[in-house]
N, C-alpha and C positions, 0 to 999 in steps of 0.2 A: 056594531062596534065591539069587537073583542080585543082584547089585551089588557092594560093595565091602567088607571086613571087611579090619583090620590086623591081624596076631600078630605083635608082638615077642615074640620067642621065642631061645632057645639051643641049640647043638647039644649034644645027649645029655640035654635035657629030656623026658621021659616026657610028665610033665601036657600039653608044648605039645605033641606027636606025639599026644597024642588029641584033642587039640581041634582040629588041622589034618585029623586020620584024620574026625572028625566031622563038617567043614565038608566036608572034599572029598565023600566019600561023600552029602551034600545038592547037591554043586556049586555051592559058594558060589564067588563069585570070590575071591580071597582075596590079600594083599600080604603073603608072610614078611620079616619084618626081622629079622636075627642082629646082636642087640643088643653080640655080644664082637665084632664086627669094626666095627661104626662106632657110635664114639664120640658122634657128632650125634643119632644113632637112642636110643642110652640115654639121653642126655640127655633127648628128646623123650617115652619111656614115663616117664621119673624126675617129668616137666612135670605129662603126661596122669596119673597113677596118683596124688599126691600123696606123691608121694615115696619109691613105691615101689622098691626093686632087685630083683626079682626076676620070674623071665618062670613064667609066660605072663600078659602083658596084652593085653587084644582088646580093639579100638577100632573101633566101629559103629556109622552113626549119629551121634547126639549122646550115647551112654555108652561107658563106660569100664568093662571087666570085669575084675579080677583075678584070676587062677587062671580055673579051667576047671569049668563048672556047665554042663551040658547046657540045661536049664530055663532057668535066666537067659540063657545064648546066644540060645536059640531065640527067646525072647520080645525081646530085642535085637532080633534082626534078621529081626523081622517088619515092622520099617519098609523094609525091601527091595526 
């Protein structure tokens, strides 16, 4: 998996600590955002999710994933 994958993400979120443990382990390149320290970045998952608040969202591609699905990731970012 190489290119580009977004995790908005939180610290002491589990669900995102597997889905980042998941991507690295493939060696995705990956951009963590900690959505409690900038305010632009929540906004931005709040835009991307439909209004979700809650992390983990991963943005790949042209989708937007909510939570953490091994299956729907991979299929994601087979446009890679």
């Amino acid at each position: 998996m190489a290119g580009r994958i977004r995790i908005y993400s939180t610290p002491g979120c589990g669900v995102c600590d597997q889905a980042k443990k998941f991507l690295a382990e493939r060696g995705a390149d990956v951009d963590l955002v900690d959505v409690t320290s900038d305010s632009e970045a929540f906004q931005e998952m709040k835009k991307l999710s439909g209004g979700v608040r809650t992390a983990p969202v991963i943005s790949v591609c042209d989708k937007v994933l909510i939570g953490f699905n091994k299956e729907q990731l991979e299929e994601a970012a087979s446009c890679l």
